[in-house]
N, C-alpha and C positions, 0 to 999 in steps of 0.2 A: 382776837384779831378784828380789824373795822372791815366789814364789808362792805364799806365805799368806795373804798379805795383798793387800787389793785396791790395785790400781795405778790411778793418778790420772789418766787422759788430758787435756790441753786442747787441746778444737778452736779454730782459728784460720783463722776466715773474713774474707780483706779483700772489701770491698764499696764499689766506685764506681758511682754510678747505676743499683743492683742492683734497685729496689721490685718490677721484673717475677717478683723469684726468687728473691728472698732467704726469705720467711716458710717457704718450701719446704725451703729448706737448713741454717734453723736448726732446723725440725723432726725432722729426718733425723739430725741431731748429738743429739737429746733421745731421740728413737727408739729409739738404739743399747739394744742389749741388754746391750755392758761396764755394768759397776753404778756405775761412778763416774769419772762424764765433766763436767769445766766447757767453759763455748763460750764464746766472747771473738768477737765481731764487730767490726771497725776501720771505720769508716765514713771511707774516705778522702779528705774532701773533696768528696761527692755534692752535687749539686743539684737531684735529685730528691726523693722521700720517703724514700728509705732509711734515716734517720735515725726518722723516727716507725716504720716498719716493726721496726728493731731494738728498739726502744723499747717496743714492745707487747708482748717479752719480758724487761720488764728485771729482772720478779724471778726467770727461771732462768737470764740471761745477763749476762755483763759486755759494757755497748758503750763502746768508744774511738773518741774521734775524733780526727784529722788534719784539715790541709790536706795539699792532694793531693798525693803524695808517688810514685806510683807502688804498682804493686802490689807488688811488691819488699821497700819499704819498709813495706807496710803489716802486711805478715805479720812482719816483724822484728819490729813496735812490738807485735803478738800476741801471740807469743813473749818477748818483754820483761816482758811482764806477768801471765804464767800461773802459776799454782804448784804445777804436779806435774813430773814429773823426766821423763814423755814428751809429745810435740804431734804432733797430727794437721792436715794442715791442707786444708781444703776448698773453690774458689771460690765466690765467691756462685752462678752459675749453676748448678751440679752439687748433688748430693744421694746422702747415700749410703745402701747396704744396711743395715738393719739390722745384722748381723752383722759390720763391717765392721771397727769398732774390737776388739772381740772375740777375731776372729780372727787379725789382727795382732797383734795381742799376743802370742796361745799363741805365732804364728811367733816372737818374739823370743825368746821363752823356752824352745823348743823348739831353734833352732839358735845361742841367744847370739848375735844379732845386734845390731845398733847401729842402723840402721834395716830397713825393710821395706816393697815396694810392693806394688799389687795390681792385677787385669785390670779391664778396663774397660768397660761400653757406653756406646753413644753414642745417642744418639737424635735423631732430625730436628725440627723447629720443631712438626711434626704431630704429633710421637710415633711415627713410628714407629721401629723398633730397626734401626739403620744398618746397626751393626756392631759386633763383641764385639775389643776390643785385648788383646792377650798380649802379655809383655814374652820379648821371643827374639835373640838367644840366654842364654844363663844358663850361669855369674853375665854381667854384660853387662863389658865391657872397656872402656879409654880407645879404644882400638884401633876397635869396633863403635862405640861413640859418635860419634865422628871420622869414621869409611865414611859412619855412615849403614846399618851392617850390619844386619839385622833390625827389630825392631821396638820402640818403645819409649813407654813410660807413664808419664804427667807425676806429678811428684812436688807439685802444684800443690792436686790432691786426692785425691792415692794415697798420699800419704807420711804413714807413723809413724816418727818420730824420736826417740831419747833426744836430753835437751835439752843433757845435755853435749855429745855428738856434735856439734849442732845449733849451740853456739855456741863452737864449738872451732874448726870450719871456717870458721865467719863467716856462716852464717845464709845469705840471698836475696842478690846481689850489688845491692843499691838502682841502681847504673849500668844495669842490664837492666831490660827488661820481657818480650816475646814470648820471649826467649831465658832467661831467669832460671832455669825450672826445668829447664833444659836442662844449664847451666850447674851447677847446685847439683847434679844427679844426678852430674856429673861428677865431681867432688869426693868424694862419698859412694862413687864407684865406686871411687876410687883409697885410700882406706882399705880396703877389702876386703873388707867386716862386714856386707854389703847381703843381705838376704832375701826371698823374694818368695812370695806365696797367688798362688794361680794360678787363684782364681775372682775374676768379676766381680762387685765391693763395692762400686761406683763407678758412678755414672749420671752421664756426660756432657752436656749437652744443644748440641747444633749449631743455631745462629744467625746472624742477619744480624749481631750484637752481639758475634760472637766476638773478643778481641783479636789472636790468632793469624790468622786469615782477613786479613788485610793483610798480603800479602804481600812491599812494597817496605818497609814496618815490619819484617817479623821478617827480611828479607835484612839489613837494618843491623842491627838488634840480635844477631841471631846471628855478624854477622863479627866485632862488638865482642867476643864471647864468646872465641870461636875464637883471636883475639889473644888474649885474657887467657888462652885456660886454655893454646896454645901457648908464653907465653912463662913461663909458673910450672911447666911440665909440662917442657918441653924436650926431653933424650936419653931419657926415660922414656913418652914417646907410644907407644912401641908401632910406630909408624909414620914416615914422612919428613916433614915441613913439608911437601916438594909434594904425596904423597899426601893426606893432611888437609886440604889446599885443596880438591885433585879432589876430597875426600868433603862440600866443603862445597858446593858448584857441584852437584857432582850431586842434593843435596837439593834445592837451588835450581829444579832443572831438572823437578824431580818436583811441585814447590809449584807452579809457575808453572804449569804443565800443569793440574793440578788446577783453580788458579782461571782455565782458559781462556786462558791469556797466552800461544800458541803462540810468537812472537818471542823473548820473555826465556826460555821454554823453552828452545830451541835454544841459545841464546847460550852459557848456563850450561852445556848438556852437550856444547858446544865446547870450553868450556875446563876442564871436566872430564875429556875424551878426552887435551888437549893437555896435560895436567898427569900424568897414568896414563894413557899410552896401552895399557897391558895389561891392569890390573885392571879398570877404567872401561868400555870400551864397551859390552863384552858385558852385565854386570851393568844397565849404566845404561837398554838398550834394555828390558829384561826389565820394566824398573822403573817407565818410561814405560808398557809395553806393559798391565802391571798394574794402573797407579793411573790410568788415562786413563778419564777419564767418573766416577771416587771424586770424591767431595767433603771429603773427612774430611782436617783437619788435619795439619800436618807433624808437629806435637807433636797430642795427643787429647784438645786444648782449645780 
């Protein structure tokens, strides 16, 4: 990228039955302090108002519509249609810092990267400030991905992407939803161009509405993932096939816990023990022991 010249960002917000959030998030995208930002809203298919909500901006934004396609797919059809050379992309529920695009940028151009995330808060239905997400360890591995090691932040509304990058790799996998950005960081992890701010640019909001908070939704969609990136990834995981299972049961066991499911709790970090019985227990108790009574997301959306 020329640092002379001002760099074009387009935010890409998909929006299914967003009206509670949306005028909020396209606000935050106008907000930004970068000087030359387009927003693109996908209304995928809503049956609420989100369409005239988008609409009451439509001379500083572009809104696309679909039939419901998934979120996946909506952010693809985003990106499709933007025309500057990087995208940012934001949920409808979430809202960002001012400084958010900004500061991503200098990162990219500071460490020549190809994308870049950033830390998060999250905030409760009240408002109040949950908790601040850091992405740890750095840079993040197929390996930590796969555990479940540290800690990680969704690229759902933390992601600046160059757009070749972006459609080199194949963009959102449409087959996903709760898993998707989970998936797509994985990807970006395994090129090795990934950079990260490590302030909080990003305001989450935690709701009854959340997609992620279903947790027998994101166990399917997340095993669907697991298969895909194990079987395109193979002797280069960093880790065993059994390993990578127990890391995916022990998140299971961490999520269930979280939304109250003591039963599927247990199950999960059964067969996580029986898969790694070395790495697994200890690590898994610690994790339980940790996230028991948290509410906050497996992913921090």
């Amino acid at each position: 990228m020329n640092a002379a010249r001002a760099v074009v960002v387009t935010a890409v917000i998909p929006a299914h039955n967003a009206e509670r959030f949306l005028a909020e998030a396209v606000e935050s995208v106008l907000g930004q302090t970068h000087a030359s930002i387009e927003c693109v809203v996908v209304d995928d298919g809503s049956t609420d108002s989100t369409l005239e909500v988008a609409s009451a901006f439509a001379d500083r934004i572009r809104v696309v519509q679909q039939s419901n396609a998934g979120v996946a797919a909506a952010r693809n059809a985003g990106a499709a249609v933007a025309s500057s050379d990087l995208l940012a992309f934001l949920d409808a529920d979430d809202r960002w810092q001012p400084r958010r695009v900004e500061r991503q940028v200098q990162a990219l151009r500071v460490q020549r990267a190809e994308a870049a995330l950033c830390a998060s808060r999250v905030f409760r239905h009240d408002g109040y400030l949950d908790e601040v997400i850091t992405m740890h360890p750095l840079p993040p591995t197929l390996e930590s991905l796969l555990l479940w090691e540290g800690r990680i932040v969704s690229p759902g509304s933390n992601l600046l992407v160059e757009r070749r990058t972006f459609e080199e790799i194949g963009g959102f996998d449409p087959r996903l939803s709760t898993a998707a950005d989970w998936e797509l960081l994985a990807r970006l992890v395994g090129r090795g161009r990934l950079t990260y701010v490590d302030e909080p640019l990003v305001d989450k909001r935690w709701h009854a509405e959340n997609m992620s908070r279903d947790v027998v939704a994101t166990e399917h969609d997340l095993r669907r993932a697991y298969r895909l990136l194990i079987d395109r990834e193979g002797d280069r995981l960093g880790v065993s096939r059994r390993q990578a299972w127990a890391g995916f049961h022990r998140m299971l066991a961490v999520a269930n816990l979280s939304a109250g499911r003591t039963g599927p709790a247990l199950a999960h970090g059964a067969r996580a023990a029986w898969r790694d019985p070395i790495r697994v227990p200890g690590g898994l108790v610690r994790m339980l022991r940790s996230r028991a009574g948290q509410r906050s997301s497996v992913f921090d959306s």
